[in-house]
Z-matrix of the N, CA and C atoms (Angstrom, degrees):
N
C 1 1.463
C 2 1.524 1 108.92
N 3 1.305 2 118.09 1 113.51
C 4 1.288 3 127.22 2 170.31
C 5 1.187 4 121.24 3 -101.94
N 6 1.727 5 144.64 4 -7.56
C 7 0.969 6 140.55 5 -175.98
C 8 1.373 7 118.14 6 -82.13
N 9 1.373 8 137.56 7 -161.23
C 10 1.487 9 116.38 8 -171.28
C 11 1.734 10 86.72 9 -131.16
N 12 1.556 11 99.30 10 157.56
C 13 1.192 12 97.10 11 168.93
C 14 1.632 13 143.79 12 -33.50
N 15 1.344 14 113.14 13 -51.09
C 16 0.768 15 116.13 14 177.46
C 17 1.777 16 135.99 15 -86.18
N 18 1.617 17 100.72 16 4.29
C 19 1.434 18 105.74 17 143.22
C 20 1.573 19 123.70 18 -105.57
N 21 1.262 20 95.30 19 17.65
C 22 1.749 21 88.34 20 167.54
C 23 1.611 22 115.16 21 -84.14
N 24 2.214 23 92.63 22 -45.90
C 25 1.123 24 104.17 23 -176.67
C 26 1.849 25 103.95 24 -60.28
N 27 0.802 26 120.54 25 -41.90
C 28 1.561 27 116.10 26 -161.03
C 29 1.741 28 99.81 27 -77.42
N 30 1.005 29 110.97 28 -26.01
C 31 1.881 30 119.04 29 162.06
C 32 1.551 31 107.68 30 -49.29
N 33 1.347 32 116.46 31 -57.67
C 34 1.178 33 134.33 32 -170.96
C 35 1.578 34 104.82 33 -60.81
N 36 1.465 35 115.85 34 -50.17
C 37 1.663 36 103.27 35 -173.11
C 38 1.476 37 93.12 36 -70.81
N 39 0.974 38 124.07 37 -47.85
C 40 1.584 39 102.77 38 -177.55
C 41 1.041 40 124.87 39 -24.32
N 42 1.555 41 103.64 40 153.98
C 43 1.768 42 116.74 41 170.88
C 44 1.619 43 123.85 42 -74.21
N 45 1.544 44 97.52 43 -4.84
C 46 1.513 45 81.46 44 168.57
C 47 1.753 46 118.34 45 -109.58
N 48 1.378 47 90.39 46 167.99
C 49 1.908 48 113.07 47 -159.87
C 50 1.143 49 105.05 48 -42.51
N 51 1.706 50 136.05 49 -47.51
C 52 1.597 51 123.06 50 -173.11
C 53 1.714 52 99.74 51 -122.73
N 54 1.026 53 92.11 52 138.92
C 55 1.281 54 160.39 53 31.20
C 56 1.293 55 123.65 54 -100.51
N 57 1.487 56 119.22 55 138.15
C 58 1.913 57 115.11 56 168.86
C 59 1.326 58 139.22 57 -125.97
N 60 1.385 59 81.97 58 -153.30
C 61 1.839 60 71.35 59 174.22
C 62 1.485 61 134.61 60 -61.91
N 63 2.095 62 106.99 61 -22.05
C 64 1.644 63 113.55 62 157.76
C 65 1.055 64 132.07 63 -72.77
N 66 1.272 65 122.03 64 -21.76
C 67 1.660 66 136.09 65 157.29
C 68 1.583 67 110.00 66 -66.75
N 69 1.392 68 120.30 67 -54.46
C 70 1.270 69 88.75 68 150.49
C 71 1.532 70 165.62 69 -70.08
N 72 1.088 71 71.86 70 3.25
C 73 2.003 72 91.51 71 -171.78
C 74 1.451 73 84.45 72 -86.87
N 75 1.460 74 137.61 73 -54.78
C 76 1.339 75 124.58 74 -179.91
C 77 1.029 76 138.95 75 -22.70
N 78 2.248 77 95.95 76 -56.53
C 79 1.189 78 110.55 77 -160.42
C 80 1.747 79 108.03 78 -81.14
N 81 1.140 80 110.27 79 -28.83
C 82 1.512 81 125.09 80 159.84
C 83 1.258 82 109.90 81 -42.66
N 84 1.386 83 117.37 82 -68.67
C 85 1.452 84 111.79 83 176.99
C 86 1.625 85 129.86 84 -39.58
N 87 1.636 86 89.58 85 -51.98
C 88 1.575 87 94.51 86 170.20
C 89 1.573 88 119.69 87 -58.02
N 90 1.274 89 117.92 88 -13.04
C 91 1.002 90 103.05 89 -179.84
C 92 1.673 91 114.04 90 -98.84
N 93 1.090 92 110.56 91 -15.69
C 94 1.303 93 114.28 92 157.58
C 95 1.711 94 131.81 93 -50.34
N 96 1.532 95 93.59 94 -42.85
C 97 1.557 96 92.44 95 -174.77
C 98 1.697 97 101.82 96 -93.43
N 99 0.996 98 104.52 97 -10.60
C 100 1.801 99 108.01 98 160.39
C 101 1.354 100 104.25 99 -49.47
N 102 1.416 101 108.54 100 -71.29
C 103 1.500 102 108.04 101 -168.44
C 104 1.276 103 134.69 102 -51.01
N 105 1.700 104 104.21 103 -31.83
C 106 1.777 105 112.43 104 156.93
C 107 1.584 106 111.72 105 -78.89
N 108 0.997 107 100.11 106 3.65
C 109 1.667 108 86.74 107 166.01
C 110 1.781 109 112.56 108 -88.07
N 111 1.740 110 97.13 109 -55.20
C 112 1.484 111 83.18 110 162.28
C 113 1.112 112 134.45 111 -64.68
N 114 0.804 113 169.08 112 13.20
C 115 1.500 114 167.06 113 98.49
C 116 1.667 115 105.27 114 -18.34
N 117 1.256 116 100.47 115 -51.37
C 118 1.429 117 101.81 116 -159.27
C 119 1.785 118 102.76 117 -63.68
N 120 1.678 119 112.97 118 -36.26
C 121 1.576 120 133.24 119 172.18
C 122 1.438 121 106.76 120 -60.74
N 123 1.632 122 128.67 121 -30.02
C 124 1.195 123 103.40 122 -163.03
C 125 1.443 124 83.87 123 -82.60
N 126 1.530 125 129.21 124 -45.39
C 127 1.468 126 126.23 125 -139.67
C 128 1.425 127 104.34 126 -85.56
N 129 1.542 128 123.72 127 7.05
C 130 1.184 129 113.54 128 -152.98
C 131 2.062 130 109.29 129 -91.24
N 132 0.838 131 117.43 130 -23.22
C 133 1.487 132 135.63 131 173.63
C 134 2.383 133 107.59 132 -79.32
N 135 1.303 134 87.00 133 -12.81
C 136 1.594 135 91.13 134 172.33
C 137 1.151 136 105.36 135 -100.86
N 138 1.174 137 112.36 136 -57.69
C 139 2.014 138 113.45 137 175.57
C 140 1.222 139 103.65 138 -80.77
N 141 1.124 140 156.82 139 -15.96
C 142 1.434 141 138.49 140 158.75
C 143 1.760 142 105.93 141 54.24
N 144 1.448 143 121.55 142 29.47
C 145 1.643 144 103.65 143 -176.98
C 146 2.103 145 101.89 144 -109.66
N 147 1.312 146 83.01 145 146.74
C 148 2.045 147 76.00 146 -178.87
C 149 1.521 148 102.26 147 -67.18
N 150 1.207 149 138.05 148 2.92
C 151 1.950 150 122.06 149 -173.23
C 152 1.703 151 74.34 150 -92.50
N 153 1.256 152 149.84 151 -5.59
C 154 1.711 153 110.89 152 -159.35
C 155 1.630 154 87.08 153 -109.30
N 156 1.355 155 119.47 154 -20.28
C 157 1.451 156 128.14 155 -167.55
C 158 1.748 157 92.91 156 -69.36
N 159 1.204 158 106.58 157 -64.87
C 160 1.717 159 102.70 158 177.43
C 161 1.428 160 119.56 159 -66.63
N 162 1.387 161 120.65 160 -15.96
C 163 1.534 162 126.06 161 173.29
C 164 1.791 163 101.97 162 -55.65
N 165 1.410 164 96.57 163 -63.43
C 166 1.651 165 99.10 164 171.07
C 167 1.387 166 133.38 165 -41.74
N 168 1.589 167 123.46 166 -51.50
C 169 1.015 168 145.67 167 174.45
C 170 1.098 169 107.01 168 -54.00
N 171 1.401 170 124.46 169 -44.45
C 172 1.649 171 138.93 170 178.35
C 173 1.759 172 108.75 171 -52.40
N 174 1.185 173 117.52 172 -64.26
C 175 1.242 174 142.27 173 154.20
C 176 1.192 175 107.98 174 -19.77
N 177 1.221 176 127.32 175 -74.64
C 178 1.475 177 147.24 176 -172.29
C 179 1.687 178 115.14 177 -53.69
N 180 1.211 179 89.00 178 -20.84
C 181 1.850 180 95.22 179 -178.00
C 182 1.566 181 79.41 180 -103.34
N 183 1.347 182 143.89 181 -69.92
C 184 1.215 183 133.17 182 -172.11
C 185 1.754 184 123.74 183 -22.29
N 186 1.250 185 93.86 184 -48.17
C 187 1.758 186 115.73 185 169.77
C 188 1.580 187 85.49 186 -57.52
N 189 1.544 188 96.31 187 -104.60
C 190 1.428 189 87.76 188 -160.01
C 191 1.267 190 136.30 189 -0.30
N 192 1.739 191 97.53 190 -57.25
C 193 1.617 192 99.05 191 -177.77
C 194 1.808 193 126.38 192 -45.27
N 195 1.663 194 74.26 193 -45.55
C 196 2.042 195 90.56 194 -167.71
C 197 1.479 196 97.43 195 -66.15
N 198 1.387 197 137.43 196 -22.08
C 199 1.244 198 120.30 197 -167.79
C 200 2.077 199 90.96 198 -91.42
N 201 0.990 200 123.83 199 -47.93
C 202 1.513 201 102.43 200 165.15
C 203 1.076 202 153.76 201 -59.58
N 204 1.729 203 104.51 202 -1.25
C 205 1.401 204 123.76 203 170.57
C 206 1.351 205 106.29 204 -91.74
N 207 1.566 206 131.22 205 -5.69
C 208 1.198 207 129.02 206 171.44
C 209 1.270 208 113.10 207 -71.51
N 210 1.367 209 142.19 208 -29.49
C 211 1.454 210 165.76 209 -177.92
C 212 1.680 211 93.46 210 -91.62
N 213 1.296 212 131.37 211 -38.94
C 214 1.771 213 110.30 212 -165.00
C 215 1.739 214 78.17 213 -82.45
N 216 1.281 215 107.94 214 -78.72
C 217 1.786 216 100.40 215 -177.16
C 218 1.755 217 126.03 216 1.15
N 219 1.078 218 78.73 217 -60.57
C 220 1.472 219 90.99 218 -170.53
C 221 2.076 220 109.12 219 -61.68
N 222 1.528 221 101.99 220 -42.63
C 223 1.193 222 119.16 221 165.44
C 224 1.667 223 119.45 222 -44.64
N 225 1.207 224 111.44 223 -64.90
C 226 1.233 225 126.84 224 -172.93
C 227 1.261 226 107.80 225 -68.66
N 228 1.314 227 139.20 226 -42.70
C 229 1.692 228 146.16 227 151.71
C 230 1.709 229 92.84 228 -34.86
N 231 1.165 230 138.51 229 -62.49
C 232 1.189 231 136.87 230 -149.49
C 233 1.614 232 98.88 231 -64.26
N 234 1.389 233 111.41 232 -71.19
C 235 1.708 234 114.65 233 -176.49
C 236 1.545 235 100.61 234 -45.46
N 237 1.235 236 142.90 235 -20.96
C 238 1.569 237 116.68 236 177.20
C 239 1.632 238 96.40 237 -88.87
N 240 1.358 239 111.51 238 -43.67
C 241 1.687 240 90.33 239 175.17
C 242 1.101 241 139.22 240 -50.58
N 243 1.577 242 122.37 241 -27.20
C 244 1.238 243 149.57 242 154.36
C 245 1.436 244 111.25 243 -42.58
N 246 0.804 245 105.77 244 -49.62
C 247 1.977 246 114.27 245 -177.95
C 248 1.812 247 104.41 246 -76.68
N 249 1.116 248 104.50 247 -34.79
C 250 1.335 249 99.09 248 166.32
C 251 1.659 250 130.91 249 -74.28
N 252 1.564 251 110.55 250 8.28
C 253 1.494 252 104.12 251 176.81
C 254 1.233 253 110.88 252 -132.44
N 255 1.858 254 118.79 253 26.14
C 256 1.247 255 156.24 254 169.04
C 257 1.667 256 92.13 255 -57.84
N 258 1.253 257 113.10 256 125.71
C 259 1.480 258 122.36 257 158.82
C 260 1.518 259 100.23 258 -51.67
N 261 1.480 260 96.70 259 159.84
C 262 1.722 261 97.77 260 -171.76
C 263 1.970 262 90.60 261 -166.54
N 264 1.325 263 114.11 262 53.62
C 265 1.518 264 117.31 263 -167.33
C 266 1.424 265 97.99 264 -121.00
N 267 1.499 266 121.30 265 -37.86
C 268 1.747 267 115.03 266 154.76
C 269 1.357 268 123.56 267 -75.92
N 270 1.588 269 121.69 268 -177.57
C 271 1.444 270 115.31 269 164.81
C 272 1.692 271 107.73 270 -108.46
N 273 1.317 272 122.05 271 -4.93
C 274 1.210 273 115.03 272 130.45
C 275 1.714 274 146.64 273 -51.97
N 276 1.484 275 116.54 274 -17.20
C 277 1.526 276 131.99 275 -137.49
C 278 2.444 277 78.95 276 -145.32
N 279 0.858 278 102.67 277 -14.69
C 280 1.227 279 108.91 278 177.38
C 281 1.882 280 95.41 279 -113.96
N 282 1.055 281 142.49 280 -58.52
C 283 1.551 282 133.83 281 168.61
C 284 1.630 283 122.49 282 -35.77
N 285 1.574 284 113.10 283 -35.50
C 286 1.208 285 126.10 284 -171.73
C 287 1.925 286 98.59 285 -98.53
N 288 0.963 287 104.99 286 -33.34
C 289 1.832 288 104.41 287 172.47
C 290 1.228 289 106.91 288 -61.50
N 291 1.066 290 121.77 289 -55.86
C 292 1.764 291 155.29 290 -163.73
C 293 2.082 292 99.51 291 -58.53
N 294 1.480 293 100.63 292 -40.10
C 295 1.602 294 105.20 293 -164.38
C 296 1.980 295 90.04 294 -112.66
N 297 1.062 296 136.73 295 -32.41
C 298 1.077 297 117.02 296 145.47
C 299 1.650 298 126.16 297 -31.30
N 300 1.635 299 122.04 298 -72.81
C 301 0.732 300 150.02 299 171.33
C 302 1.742 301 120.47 300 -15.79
N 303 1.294 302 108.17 301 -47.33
C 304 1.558 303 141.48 302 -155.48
C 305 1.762 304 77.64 303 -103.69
N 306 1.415 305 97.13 304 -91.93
C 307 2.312 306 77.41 305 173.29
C 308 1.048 307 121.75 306 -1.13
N 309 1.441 308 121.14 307 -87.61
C 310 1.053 309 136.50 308 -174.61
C 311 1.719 310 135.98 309 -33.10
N 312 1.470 311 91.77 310 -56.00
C 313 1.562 312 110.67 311 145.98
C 314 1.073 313 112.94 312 -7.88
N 315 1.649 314 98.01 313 -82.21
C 316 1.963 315 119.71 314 -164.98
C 317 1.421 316 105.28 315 -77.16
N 318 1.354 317 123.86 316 -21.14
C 319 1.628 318 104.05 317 155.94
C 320 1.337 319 134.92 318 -56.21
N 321 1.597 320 107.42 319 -53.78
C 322 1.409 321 129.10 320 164.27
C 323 1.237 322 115.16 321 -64.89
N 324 1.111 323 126.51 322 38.81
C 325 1.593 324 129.48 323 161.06
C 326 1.136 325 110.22 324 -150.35
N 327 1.029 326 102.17 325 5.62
C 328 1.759 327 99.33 326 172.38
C 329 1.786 328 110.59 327 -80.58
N 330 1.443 329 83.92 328 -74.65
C 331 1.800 330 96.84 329 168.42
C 332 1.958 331 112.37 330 -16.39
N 333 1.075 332 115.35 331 -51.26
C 334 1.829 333 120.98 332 -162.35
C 335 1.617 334 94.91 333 -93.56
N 336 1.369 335 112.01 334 -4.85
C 337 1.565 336 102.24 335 -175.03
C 338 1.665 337 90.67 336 -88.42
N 339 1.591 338 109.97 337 -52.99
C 340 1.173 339 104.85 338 -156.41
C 341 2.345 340 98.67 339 -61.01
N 342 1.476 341 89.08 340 -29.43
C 343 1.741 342 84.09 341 -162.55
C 344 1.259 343 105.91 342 -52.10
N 345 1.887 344 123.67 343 -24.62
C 346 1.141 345 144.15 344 169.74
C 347 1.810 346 111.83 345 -52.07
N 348 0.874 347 115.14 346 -73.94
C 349 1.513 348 119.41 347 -177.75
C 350 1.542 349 86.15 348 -73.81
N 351 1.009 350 175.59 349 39.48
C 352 1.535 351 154.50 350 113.33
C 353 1.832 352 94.39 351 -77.80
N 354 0.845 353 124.48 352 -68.99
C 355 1.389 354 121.61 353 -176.16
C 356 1.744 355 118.24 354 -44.92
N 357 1.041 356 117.05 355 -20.43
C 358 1.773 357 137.86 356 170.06
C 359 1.169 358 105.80 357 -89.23
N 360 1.237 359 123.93 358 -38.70
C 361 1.684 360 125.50 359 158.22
C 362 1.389 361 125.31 360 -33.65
N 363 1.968 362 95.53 361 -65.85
C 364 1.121 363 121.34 362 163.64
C 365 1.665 364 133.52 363 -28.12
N 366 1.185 365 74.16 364 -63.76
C 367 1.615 366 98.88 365 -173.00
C 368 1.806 367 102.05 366 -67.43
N 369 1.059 368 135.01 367 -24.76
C 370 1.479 369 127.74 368 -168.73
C 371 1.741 370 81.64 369 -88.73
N 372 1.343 371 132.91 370 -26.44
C 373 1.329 372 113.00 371 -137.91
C 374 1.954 373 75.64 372 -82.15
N 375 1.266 374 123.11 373 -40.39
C 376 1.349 375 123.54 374 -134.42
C 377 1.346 376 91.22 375 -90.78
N 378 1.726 377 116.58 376 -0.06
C 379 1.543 378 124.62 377 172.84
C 380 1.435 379 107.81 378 -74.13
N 381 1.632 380 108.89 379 -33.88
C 382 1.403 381 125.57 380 -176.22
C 383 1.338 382 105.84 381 -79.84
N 384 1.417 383 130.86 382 -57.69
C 385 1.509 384 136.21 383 175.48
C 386 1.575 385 108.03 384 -46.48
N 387 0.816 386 114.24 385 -62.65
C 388 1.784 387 107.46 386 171.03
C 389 1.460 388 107.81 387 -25.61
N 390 1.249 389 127.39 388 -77.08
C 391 1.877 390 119.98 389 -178.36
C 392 1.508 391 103.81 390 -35.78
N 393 0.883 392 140.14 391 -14.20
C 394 1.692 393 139.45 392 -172.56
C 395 1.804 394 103.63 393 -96.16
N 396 1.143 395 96.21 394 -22.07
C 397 1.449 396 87.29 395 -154.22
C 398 1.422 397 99.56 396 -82.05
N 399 1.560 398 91.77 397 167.60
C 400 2.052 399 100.06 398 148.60
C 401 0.716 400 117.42 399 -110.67
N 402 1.501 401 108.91 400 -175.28
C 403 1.916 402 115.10 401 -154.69
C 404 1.815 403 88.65 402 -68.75
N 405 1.415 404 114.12 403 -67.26
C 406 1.274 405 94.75 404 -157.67
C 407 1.843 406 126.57 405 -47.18
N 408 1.453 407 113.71 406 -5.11
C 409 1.294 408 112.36 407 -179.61
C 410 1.245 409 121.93 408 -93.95
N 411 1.498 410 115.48 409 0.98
C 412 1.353 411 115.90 410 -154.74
C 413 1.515 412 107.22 411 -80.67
N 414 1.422 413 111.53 412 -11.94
C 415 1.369 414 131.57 413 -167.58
C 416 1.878 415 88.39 414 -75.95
N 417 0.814 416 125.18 415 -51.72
C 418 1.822 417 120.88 416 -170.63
C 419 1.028 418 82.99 417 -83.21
N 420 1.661 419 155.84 418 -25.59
C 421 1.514 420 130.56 419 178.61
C 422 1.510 421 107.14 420 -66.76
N 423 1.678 422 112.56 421 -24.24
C 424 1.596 423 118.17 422 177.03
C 425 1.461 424 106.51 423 -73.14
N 426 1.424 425 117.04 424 -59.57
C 427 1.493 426 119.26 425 176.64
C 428 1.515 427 115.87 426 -29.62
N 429 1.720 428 94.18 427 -64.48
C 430 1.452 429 95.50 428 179.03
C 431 1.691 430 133.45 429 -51.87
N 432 1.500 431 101.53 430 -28.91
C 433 1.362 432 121.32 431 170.01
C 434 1.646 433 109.09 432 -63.33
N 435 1.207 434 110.35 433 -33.41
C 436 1.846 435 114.33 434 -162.08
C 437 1.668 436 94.55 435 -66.49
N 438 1.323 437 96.15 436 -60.13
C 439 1.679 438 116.54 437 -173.17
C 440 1.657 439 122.57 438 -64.91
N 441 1.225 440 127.20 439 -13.54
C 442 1.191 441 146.56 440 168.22
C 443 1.502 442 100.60 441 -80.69
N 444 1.353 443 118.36 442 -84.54
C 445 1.535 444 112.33 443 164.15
C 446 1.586 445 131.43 444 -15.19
N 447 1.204 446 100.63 445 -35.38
C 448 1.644 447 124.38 446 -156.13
C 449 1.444 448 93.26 447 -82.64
N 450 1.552 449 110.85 448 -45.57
C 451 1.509 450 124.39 449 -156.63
C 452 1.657 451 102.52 450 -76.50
N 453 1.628 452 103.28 451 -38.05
C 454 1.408 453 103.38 452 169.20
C 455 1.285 454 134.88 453 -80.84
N 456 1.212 455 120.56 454 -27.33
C 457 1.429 456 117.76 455 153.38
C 458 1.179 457 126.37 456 -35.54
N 459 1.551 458 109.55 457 -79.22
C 460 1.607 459 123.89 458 171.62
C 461 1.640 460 95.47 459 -40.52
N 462 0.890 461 142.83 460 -89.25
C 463 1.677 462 156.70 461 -140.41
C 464 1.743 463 88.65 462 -45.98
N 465 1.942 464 116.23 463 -52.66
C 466 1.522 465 91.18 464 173.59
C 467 1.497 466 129.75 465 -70.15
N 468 1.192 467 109.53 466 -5.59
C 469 1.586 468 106.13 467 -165.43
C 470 1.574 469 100.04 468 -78.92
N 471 1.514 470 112.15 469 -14.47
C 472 1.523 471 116.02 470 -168.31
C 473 1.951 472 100.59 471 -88.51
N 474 1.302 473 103.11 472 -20.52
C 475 1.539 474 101.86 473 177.18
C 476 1.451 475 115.48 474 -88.24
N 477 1.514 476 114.84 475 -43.50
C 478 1.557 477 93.18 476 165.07
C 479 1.747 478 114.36 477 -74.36
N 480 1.043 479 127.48 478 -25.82
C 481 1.388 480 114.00 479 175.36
C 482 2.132 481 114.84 480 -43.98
N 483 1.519 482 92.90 481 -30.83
C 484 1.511 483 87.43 482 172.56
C 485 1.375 484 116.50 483 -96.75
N 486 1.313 485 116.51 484 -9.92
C 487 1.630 486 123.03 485 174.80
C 488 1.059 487 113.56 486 -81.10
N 489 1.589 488 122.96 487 -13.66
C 490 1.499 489 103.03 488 175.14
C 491 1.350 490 121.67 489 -109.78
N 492 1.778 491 114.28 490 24.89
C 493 0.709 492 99.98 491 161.40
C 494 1.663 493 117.07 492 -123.27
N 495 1.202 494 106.98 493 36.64
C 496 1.632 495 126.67 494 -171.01
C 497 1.356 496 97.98 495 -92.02
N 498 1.613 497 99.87 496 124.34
C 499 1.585 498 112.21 497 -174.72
C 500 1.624 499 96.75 498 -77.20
N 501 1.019 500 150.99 499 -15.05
C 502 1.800 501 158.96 500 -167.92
C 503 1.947 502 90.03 501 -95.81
N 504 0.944 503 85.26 502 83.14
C 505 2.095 504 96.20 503 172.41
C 506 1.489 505 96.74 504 -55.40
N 507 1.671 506 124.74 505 -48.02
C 508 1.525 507 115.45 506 -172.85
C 509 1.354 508 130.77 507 -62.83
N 510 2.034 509 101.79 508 -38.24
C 511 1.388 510 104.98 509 152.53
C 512 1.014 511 136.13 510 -33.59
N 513 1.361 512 108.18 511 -60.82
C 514 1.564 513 130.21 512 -172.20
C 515 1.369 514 130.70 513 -64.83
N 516 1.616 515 107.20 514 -11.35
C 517 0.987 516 122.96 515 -171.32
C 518 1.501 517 124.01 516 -104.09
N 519 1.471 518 91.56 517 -26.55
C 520 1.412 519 127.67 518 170.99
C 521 1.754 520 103.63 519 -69.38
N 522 1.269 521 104.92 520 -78.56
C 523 1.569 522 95.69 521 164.52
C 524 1.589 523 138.27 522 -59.73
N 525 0.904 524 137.54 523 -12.41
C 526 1.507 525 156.56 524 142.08
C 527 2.020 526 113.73 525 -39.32
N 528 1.744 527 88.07 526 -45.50
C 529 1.634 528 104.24 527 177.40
C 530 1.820 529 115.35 528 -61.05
N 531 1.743 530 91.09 529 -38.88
C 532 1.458 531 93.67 530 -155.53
C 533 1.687 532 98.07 531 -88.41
N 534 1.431 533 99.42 532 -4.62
C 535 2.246 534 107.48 533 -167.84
C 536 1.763 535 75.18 534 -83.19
N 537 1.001 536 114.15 535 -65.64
C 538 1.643 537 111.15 536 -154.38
C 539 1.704 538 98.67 537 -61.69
N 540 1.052 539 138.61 538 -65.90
C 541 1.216 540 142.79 539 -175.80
C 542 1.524 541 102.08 540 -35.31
N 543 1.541 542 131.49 541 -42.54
C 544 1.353 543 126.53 542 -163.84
C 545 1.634 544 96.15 543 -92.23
N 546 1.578 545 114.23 544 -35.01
C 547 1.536 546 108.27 545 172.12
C 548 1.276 547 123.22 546 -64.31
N 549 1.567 548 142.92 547 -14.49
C 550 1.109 549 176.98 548 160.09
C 551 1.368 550 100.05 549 -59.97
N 552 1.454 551 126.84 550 -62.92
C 553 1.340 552 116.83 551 -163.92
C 554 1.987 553 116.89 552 -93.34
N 555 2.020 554 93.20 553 -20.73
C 556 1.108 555 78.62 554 157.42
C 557 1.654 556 132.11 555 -93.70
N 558 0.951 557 128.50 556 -14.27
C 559 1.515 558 129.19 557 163.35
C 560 1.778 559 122.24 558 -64.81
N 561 1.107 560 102.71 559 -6.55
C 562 1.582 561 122.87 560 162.00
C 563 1.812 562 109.09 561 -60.13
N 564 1.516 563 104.00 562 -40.34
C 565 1.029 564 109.76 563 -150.91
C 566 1.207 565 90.72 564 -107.18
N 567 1.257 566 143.46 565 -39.93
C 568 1.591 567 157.91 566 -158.83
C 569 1.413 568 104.55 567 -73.31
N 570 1.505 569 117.23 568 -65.12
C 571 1.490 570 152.63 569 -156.32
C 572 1.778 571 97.50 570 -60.12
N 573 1.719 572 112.91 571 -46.43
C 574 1.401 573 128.40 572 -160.34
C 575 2.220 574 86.08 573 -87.73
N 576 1.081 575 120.71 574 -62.03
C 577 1.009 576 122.02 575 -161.59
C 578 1.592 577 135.08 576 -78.59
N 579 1.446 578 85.71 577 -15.87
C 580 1.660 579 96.17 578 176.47
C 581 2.154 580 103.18 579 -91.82
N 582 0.825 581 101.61 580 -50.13
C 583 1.270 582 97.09 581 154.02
C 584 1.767 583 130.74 582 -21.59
N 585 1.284 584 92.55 583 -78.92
C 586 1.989 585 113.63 584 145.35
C 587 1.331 586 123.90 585 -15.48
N 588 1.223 587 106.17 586 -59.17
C 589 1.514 588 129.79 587 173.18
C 590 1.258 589 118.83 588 -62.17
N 591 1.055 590 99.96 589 -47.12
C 592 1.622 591 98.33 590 -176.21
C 593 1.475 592 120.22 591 -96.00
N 594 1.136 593 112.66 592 16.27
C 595 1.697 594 137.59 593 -175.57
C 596 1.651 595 90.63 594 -95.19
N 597 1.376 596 110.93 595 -56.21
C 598 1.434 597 137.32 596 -163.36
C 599 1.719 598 105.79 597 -51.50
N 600 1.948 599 99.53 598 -58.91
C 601 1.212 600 127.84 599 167.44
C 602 1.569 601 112.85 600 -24.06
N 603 1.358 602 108.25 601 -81.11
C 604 1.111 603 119.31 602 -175.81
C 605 1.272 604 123.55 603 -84.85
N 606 1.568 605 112.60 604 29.88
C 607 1.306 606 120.37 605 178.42
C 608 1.398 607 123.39 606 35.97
N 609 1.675 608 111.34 607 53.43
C 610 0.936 609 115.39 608 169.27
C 611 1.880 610 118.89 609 -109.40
């Protein structure tokens, strides 16, 4: 992602289809594992241990990722729109719209699955970044937790939105398994720790 915030956001109110709600869940995300990175930069010359040096680094590819799933998202939204401006006036010219269509689907759900399991990534890493931290940081280890969470939520709602309309019930079901299973494991981690955080917060 090279554009600047504020033409993404103003992309986004627009009326047209990309950017969305999986591009945003990305860019959220990325900003989540940003935030355990800083932490991980300020504390890293105080703790001096090699697990916090690769904790960061870990992070850093996490970012990365989420900021390139903002660009596949947007991609994968496109090939089903594409299928949608498929002539459809034969039942030949309607078979090939029809099986485009269903493609497309399973493209556009890939993108929000993966932003899904990157954001659960996330979230275990910033379970790990916390032991590094100090008190005063633990508050952006919460932030970062809020917004990671945030990123995965939204990111599944964008995968069943294309699963339910996949004529292949086994597909769909199959992928539906693996959105909930990763939403499941990251709110395991979110649910216990942001809580934590905000205990921390208010110095309690």
């Amino acid at each position: 992602m090279t554009q600047t915030i504020e033409k993404f956001a103003a992309d986004l109110a627009s009326a047209a289809p990309t950017p969305g709600g999986g591009s945003t869940a990305a860019l959220v995300g990325a900003l989540s594992s940003a935030l355990g990175e800083m932490v991980g930069h300020i504390r890293q010359d105080k703790v001096g241990e090699t697990r916090l040096t690769e904790l960061v680094a870990e992070m850093t590819v996490s970012r990365t990722q989420m900021l390139s799933l903002i660009k596949e998202d947007e991609e994968g939204f496109d090939a089903f729109t594409q299928a949608l401006k498929l002539p459809k006036e034969t039942d030949e010219q309607k078979r090939v719209r029809t099986a485009n269509l269903q493609q497309g689907l399973v493209k556009a759900a890939q993108p929000p699955l993966k932003i899904a399991q990157t954001a659960t990534k996330i979230l275990h890493q910033l379970e790990e970044m916390k032991e590094f931290s100090s008190k005063s940081l633990l508050s952006d280890i919460g932030s970062g937790t809020a917004l990671a969470e945030a990123a995965l939520k939204a990111s599944v709602l964008n995968v069943y939105e294309n699963t339910r309309m996949l004529k292949d019930q086994q597909q769909a079901e199959t992928l539906n398994q693996e959105t909930d299973r990763v939403l499941n494991e990251g709110l395991q981690v979110s649910e216990k720790l942001y809580p934590e955080m905000q205990k921390a917060a208010r110095g309690e």
